[in-house]
C-alpha positions as CSV (number, residue, x, y, z in Angstrom):
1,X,-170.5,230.9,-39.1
2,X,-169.8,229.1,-42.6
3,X,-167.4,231.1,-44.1
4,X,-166.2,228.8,-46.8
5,X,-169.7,228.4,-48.1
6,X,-169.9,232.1,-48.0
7,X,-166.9,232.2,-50.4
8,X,-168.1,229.4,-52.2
9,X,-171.4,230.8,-53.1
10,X,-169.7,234.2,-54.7
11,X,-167.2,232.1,-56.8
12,X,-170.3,230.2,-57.7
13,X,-172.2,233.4,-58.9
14,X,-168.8,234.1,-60.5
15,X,-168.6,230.9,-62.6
16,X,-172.3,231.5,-63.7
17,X,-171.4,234.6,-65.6
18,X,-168.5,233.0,-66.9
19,X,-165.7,235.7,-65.3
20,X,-164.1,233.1,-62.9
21,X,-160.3,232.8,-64.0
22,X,-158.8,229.7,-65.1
23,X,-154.9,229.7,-65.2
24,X,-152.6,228.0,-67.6
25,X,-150.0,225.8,-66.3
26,X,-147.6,226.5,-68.9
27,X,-144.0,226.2,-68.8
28,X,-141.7,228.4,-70.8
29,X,-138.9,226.5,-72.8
30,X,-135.6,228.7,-73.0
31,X,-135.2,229.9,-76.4
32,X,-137.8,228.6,-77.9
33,X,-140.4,231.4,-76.8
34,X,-143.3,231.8,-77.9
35,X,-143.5,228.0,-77.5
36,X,-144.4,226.6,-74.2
37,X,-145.5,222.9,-72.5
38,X,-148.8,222.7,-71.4
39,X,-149.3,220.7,-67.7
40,X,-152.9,220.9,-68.1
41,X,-155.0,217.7,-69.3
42,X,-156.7,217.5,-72.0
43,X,-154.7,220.2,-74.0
44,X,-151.6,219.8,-76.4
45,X,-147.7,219.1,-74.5
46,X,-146.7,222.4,-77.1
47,X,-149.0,225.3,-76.8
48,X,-148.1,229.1,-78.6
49,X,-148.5,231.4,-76.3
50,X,-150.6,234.8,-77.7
51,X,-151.1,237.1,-74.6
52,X,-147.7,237.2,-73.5
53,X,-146.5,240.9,-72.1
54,X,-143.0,240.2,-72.6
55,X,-143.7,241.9,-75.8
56,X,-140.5,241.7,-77.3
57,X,-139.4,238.4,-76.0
58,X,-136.2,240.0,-74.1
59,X,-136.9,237.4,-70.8
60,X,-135.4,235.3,-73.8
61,X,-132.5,237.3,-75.1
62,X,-129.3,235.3,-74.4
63,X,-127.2,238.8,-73.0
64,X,-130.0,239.0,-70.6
65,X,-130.4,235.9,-69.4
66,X,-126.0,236.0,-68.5
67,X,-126.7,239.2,-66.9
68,X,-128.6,237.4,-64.8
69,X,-126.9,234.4,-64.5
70,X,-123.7,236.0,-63.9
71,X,-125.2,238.1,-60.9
72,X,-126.4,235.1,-59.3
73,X,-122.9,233.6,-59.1
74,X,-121.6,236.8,-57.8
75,X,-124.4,238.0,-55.6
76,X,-126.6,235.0,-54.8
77,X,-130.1,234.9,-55.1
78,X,-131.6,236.8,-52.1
79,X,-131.7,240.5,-51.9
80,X,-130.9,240.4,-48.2
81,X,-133.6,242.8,-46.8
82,X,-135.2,245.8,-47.6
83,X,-133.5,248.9,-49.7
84,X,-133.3,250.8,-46.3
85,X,-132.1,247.3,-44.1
86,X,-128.9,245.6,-46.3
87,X,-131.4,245.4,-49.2
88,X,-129.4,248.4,-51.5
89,X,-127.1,246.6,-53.9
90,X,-124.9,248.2,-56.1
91,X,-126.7,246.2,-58.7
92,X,-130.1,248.6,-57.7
93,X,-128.4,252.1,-58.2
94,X,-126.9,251.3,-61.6
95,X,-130.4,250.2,-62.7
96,X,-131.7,253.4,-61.5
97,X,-129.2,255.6,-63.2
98,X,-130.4,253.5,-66.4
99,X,-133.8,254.2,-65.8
100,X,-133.3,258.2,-65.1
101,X,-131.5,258.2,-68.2
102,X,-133.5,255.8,-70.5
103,X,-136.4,259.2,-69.5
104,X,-133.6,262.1,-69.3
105,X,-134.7,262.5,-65.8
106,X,-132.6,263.2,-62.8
107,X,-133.6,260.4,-60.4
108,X,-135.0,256.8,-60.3
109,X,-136.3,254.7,-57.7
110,X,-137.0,250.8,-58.1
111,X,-139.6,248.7,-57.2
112,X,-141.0,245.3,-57.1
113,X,-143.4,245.9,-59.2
114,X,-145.4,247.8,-61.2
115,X,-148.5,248.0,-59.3
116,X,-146.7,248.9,-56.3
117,X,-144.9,251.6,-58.2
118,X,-148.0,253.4,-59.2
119,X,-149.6,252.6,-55.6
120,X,-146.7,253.8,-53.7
121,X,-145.9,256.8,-55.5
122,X,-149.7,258.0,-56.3
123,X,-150.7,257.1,-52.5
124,X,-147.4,259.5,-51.3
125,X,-147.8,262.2,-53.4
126,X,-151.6,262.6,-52.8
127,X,-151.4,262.6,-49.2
128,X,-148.0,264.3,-48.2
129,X,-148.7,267.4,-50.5
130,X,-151.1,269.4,-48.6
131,X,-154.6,270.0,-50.2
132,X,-153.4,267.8,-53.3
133,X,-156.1,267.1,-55.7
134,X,-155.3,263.8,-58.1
135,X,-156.8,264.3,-61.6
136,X,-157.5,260.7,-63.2
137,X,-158.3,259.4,-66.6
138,X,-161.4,257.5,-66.2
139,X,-159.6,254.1,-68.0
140,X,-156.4,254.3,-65.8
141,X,-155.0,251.3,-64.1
142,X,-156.3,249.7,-61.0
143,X,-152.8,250.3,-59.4
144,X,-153.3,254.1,-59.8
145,X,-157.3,254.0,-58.8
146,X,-155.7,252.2,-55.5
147,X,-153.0,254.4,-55.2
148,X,-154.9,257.3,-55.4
149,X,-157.8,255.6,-53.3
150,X,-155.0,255.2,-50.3
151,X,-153.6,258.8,-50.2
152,X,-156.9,259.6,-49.5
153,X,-156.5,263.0,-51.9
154,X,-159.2,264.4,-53.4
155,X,-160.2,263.0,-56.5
156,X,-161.5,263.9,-59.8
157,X,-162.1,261.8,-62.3
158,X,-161.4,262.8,-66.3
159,X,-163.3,262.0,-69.4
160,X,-160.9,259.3,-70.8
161,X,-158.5,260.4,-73.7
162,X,-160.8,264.0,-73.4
163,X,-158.1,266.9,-72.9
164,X,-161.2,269.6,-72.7
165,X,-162.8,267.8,-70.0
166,X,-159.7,267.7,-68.0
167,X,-159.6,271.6,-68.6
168,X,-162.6,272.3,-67.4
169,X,-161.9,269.9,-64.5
170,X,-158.8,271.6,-63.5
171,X,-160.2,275.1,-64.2
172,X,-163.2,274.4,-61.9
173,X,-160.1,273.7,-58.7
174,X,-158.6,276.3,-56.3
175,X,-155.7,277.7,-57.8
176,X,-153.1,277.1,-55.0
177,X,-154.2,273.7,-54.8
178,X,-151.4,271.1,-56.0
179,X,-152.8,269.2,-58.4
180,X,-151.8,265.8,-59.9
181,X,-152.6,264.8,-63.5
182,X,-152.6,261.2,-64.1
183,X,-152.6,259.1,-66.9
184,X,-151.3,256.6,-69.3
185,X,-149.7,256.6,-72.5
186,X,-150.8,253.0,-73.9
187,X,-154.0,251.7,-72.6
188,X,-153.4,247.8,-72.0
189,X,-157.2,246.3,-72.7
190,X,-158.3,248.8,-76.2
191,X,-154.6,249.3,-77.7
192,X,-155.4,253.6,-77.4
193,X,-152.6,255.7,-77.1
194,X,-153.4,258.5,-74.7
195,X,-153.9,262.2,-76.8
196,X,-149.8,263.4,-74.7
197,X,-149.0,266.2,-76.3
198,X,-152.8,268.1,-75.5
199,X,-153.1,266.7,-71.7
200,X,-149.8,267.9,-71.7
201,X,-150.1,271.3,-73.0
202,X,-153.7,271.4,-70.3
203,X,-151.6,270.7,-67.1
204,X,-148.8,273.0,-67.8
205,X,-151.6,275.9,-68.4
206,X,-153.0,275.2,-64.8
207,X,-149.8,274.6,-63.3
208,X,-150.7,270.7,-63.0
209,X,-147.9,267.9,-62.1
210,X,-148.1,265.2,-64.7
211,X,-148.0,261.5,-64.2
212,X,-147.5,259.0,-66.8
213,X,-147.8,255.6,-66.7
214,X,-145.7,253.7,-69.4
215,X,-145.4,250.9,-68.8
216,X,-147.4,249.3,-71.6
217,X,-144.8,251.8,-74.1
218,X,-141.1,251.5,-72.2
219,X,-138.9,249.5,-74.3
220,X,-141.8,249.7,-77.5
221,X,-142.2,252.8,-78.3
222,X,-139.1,255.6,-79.1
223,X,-135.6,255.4,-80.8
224,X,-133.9,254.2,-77.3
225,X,-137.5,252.5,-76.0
226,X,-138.1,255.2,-73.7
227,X,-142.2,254.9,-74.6
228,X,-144.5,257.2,-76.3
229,X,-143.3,260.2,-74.6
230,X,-140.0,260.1,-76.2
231,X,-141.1,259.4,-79.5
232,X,-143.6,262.6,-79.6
233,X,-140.6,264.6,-77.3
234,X,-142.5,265.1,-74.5
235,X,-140.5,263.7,-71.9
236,X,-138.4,266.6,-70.1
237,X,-142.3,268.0,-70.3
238,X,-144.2,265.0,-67.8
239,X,-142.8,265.6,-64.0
240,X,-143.0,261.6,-63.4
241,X,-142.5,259.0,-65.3
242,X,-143.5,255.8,-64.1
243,X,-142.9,252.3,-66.5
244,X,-142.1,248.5,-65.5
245,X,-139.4,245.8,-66.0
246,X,-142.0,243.0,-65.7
247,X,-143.4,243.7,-70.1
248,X,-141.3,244.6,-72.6
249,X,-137.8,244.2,-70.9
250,X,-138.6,240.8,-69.7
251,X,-137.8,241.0,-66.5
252,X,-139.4,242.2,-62.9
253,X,-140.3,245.2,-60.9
254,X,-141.1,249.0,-61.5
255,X,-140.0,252.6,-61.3
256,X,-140.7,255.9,-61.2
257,X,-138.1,258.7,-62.7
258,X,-138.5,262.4,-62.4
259,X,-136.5,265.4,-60.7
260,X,-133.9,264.1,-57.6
261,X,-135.9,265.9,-55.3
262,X,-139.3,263.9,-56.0
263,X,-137.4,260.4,-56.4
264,X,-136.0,261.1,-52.7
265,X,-139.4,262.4,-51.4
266,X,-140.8,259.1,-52.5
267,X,-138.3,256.7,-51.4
268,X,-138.5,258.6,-47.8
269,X,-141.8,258.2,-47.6
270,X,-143.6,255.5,-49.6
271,X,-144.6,252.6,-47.7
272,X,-144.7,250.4,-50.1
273,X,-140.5,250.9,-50.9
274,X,-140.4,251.6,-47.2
275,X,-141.2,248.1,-45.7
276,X,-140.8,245.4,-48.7
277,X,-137.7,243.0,-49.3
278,X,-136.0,244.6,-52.2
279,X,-135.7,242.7,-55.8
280,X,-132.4,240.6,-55.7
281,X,-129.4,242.0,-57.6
282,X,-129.8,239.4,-60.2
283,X,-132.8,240.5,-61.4
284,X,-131.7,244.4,-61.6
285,X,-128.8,243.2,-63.6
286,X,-130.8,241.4,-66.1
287,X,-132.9,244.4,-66.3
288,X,-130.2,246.7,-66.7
289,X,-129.1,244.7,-69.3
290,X,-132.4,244.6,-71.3
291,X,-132.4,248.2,-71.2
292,X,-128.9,249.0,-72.6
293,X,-129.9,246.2,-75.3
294,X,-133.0,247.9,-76.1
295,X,-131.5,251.6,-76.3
296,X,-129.4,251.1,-79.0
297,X,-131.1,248.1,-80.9
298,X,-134.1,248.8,-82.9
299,X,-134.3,245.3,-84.5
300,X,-136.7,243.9,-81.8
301,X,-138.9,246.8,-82.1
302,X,-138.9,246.8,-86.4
303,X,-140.1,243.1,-86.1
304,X,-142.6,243.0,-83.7
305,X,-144.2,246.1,-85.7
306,X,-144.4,243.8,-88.6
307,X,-145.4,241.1,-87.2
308,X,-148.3,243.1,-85.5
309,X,-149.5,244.8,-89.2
310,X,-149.5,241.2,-90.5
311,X,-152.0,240.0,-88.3
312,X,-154.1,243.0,-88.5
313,X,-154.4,242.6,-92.3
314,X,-154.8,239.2,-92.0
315,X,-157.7,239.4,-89.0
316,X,-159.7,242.2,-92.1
317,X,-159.7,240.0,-94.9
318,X,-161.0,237.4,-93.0
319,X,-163.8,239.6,-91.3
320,X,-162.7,238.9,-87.7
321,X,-163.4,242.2,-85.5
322,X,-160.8,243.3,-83.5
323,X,-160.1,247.4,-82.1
324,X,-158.8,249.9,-84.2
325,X,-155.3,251.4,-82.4
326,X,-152.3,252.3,-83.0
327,X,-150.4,250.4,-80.6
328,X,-149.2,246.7,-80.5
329,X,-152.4,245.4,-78.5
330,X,-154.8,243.3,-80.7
331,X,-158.4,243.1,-78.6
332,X,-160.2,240.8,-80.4
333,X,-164.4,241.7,-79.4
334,X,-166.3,238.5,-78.1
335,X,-168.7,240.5,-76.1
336,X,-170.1,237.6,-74.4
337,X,-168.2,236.6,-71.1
338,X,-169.2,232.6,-71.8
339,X,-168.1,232.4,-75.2
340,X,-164.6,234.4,-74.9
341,X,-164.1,231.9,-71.7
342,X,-165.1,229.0,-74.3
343,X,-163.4,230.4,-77.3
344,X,-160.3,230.6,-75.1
345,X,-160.2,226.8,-73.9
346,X,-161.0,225.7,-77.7
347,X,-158.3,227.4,-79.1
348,X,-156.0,225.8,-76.4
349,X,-157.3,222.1,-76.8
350,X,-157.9,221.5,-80.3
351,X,-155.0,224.7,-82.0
352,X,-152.5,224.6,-79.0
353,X,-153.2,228.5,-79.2
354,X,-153.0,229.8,-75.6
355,X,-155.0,233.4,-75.3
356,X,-156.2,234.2,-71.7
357,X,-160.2,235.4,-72.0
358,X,-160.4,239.5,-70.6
359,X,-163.5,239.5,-68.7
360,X,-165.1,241.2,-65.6
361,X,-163.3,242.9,-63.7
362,X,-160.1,243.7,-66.2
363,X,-162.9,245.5,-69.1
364,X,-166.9,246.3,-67.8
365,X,-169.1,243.4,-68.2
366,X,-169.7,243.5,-72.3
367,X,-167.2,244.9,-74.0
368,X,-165.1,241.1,-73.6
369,X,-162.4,240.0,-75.5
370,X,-159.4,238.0,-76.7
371,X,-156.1,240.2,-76.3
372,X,-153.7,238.7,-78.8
373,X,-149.7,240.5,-78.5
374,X,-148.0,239.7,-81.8
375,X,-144.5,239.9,-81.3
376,X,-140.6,239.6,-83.1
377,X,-140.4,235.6,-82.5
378,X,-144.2,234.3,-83.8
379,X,-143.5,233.3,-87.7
380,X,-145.6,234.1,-90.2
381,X,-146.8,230.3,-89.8
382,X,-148.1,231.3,-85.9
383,X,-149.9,233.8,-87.6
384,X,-151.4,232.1,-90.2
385,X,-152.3,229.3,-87.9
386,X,-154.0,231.6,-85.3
387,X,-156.0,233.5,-87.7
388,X,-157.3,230.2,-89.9
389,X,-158.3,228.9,-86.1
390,X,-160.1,231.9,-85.3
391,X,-161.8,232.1,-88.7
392,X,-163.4,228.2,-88.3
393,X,-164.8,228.9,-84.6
394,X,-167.0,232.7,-86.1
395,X,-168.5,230.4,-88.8
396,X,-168.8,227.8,-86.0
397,X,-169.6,230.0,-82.8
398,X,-171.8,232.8,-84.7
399,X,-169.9,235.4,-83.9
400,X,-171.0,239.1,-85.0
401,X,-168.2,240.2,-87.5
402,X,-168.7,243.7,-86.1
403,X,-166.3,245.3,-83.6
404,X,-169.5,248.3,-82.2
């Protein structure tokens, strides 16, 4: 059997429709971030990078970067093994004790990402509590859709953003079931912010656990950067709290925080903390670091939000559609897989603009898009650059100036 020309055949079907990924070979240049060199041919050696998740440029910040530095020379590079097998470094347990505080909860676990953190925690929960039913907002992550698909819980899936569909959803269970409630507080593709303080108020009347994801919020979002759920002071309200290291704090891996009780239960049970190599030291340290930085330091967060209303404004006057939100996400609407792939690779070659197309399967086939992240360290020239780029390939591309 011909198996490589069975795979070549789908990624064949998958370049027709213009949804096969193409990466960047970039490499970031210490302190001089947003800028990067390009490897690739054909593009400039300095590219400006547009769709970066380290949203407030802290993988730069010089007391990070020692952190890290510093651990390495005491600690080495290695974690050793996993967190149950010489992998637990004193470096891991002070970054959890950050974390539990950064969400005034009682317990944090770490993990190496993420995606593993929803996975493991969602996949756990939904099949060690008896009869558990997971309640999920129709838009959530595929980390939590997997997680959820591996506990093999029942599942019901919620209108997204709709609070009165997820009462009647939760109304129409048994009551004695346990039931999980599980959502996110910034949506990563559209910029939404998730309605808290209703699907909130909804669990707690049906006696519902709440999970949040934030990690699209942590280190954004509140006076200390503890997300959208301590700005609106909802956070002693949501039973788990789950964010990353990997966005806004620059650095790598993920969590969950909640009561003692539930971190324990997880780490005793997930597989996914269970049987993976733990994140070395250095890389706790540096996100310890970016946390205590980012709890008392509001500076980072002041100029990314102005850097993100200046390109808004400047995107309407010159007609370019992009989403609506509140948040710091800028999806600007192509619509058409094979342009926003082409779009993309323009911008690279002839601006030195790097912004990755968002096709199939990261948004449903139509709704494409370019996801630009404004953030604290693009000038007001990046931004002027970008937009006068964009605003020669509309005329050039005929592009709807419409966002519906």
């Amino acid at each position: 059997m011909d198996f490589d020309a069975m795979f070549t055949a789908q990624l064949d079907a998958l370049k027709e429709e213009g949804n096969y990924p193409i990466f960047a070979e970039l490499e970031r240049q210490c302190g001089a971030f947003p800028r990067a060199r390009s490897h690739d041919e054909d593009t400039p050696d300095q590219v400006t990078v547009w769709c970066s998740n380290d949203y407030l440029g802290m993988g730069q910040h010089p007391t990070v970067r020692e952190a890290m530095k510093d651990a390495v020379d005491r600690c080495g590079t290695g974690a050793d093994g996993t967190r149950n097998i010489s992998g637990t470094a004193h470096h891991h347990l002070v970054l959890e004790r950050e974390l539990a505080d950064l969400h005034g909860k009682e317990g944090a676990l770490f993990f190496t990402s993420g995606y593993v953190s929803n996975w493991a925690a969602l996949s756990t929960l939904g099949s060690r509590l008896p009869d558990a039913v997971i309640l999920s907002d129709a838009l959530n992550h595929a980390s939590m859709i997997e997680g959820i698909r591996h506990s093999r819980a029942k599942k019901v899936i919620w209108n997204h953003n709709d609070p009165e569909d997820l009462d009647r959803k939760l109304a129409a269970l048994p009551a004695n079931a346990p039931k999980i409630v599980a959502f996110e507080s910034v949506y990563s593709m559209d910029g939404d912010i998730s309605p808290m303080a209703e699907i909130v108020e909804v669990a707690e009347k049906h006696g519902a656990m709440t999970y949040l994801d934030e990690v699209h919020a942590v280190g954004l979002y509140g006076p200390r950067g503890g997300g959208v759920s301590e700005q609106l002071g909802l956070a002693d309200r949501i039973t788990l709290i789950e964010g990353t290291l990997g966005k806004a704090y620059g650095c790598m891996g993920g969590y969950v925080t909640g009561s003692a009780a539930m971190c324990d239960f997880i780490r005793s049970f997930a597989s996914g903390f269970i049987f993976t190599t733990a994140l070395p030291p250095a890389v706790a340290a540096a996100a310890t670091a970016s946390i205590r930085h980012l709890k008392v330091s509001s500076d980072e967060r002041r100029a990314q939000k102005a850097q993100v209303a200046q390109l808004r404004a400047k995107l309407d006057a010159q007609g370019i559609p992009h989403l609506d939100n509140p948040s710091h996400i800028i999806p600007v609407m192509i619509k058409n897989p094979v342009k926003c792939r082409m779009l993309a690779d323009i911008l690279m070659r002839d601006y030195g603009i790097y912004v990755q197309p968002i096709n199939y399967p990261t948004v449903p086939k139509g709704p494409e898009r370019l996801r630009f992240t404004p953030g604290p360290l693009h000038s007001d020239a990046d931004i002027d650059h970008l937009v006068a780029a964009l605003t020669t390939l509309w005329k050039q591309c005929a592009i709807a100036h419409a966002v519906a």
